[in-house]
Structures are given as C-alpha cells and as structure tokens.
C-alpha positions as CSV (number, residue, x, y, z in Angstrom):
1,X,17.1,25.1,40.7
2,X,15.1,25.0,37.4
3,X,16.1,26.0,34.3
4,X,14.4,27.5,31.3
5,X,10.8,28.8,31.2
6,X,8.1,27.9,33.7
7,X,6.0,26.1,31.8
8,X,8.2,23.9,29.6
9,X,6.6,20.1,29.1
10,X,9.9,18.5,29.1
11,X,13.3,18.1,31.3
12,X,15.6,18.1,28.2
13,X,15.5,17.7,24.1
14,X,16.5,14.3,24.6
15,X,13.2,13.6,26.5
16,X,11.1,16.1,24.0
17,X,12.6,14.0,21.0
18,X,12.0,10.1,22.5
19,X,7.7,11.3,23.5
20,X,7.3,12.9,20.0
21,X,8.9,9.4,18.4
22,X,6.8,7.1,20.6
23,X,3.9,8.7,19.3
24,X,4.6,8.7,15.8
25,X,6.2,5.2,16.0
26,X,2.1,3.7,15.3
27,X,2.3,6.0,12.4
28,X,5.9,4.6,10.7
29,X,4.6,1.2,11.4
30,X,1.0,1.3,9.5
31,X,2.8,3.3,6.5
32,X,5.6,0.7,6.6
33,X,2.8,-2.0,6.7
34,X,1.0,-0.5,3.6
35,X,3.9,-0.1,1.2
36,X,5.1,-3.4,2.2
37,X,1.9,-4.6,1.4
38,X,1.9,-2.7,-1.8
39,X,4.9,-4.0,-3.1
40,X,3.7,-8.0,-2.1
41,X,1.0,-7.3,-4.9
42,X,3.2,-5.6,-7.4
43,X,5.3,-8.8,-6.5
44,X,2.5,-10.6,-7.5
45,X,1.1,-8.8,-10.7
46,X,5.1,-8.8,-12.1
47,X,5.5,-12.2,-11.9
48,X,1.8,-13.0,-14.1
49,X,3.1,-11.0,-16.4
50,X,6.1,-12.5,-16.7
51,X,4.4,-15.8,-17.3
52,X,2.1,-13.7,-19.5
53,X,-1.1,-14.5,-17.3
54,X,-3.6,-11.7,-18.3
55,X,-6.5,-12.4,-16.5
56,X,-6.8,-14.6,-13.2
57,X,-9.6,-16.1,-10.3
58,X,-9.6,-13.5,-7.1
59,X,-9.7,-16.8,-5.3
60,X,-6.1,-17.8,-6.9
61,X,-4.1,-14.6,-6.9
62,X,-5.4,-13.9,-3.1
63,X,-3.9,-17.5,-2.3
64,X,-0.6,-16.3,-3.7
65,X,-1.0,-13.7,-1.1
66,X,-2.5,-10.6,-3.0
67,X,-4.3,-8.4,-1.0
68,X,-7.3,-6.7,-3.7
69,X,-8.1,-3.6,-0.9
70,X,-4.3,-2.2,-1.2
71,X,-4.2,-0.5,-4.2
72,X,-2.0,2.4,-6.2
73,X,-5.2,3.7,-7.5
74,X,-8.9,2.4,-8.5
75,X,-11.8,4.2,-10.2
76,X,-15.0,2.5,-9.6
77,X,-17.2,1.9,-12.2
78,X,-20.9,1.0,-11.8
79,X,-22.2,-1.7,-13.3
80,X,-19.0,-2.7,-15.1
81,X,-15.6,-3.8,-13.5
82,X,-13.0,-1.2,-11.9
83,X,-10.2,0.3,-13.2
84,X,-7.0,-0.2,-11.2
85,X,-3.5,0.1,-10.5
86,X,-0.6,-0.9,-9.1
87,X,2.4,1.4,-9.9
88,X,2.6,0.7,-13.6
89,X,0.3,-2.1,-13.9
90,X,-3.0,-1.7,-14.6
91,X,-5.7,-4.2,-14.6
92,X,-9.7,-4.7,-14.4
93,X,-10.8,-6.1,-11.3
94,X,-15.0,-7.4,-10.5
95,X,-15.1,-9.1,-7.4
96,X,-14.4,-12.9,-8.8
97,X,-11.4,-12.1,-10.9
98,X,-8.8,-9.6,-12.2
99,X,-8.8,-9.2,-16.0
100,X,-6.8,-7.0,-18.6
101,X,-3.5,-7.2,-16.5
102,X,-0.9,-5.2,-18.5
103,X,2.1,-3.0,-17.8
104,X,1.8,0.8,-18.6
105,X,3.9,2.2,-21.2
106,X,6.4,4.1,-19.4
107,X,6.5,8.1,-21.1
C-alpha cells in the first residue's frame, strides 16, 4: 500500500531532508573554506600591525600563508595600486607588495 500522493520523490521526510543536505554539503564546505581563509589573512594583517609593519613583500606575507585573491573587498585602480580590505584593515596592494596597512577607525 502506498501512502501520500502519486507522484511524491521521496519515501519519508527523513529521506527528503538527508538528499537536500548531500547536495548542499559542497556548498557549506566551499563557504566554510572561504571564511576560514578569510580569517588566516586577517590573522595575518593583525599580527603586522601589532608589530607596526606598514608595508610588506607579496613574496613574504604569502610565505606566512596569506592568500592575496581572498579578500573583504578591493577596488581596482588602473595604473596605480588597489584599494583593499579585510574586515577593518585596509591596505594598498600592486602585485609585488602590500603598502598602507592600517586599521579602520571603528564609527
């Protein structure tokens, strides 16, 4: 004997609820991936700061693990470093080195 309409897709809501998860288990994982990543490079910019570092080699702070792509926010300039951010920290970045680093004044 079945139960419920005709053309129901699944036996029971247990079964509805475990598909729809499985599929948007990729999803949890990449955003987890990207705010973890996010949060190594605000890591990162904190502790220049705290040793008052204002300016750094890409070389150097991707050695200490920063990852330049994953940012807050950037605004591309042309001809003339970008604008970034990380959270509250904003900084210059041209592709050899990361200037201005500084925290934004909190309103």
């Amino acid at each position: 004997i079945k139960y419920g309409r005709p053309d129901k897709k699944y036996c029971c809501p247990k079964c509805k609820d475990t598909y729809h998860n499985r599929i948007s288990m990729d999803k949890r994982k990449y955003i987890r991936k990207v705010n973890e990543a996010i949060m190594k490079n605000y890591r990162i910019l904190s502790s220049l700061l705290e040793e008052n570092v204002k300016s750094i080699d890409m070389i150097d702070i991707v050695n200490l693990g920063y990852i330049p792509s994953i940012l807050t926010s950037c605004t591309r300039r042309r001809g003339r470093m970008d604008d970034c951010a990380c959270f509250d920290i904003k900084f210059k970045m041209s592709p050899t080195r990361i200037h201005c680093i500084e925290k934004i004044e909190k309103l």
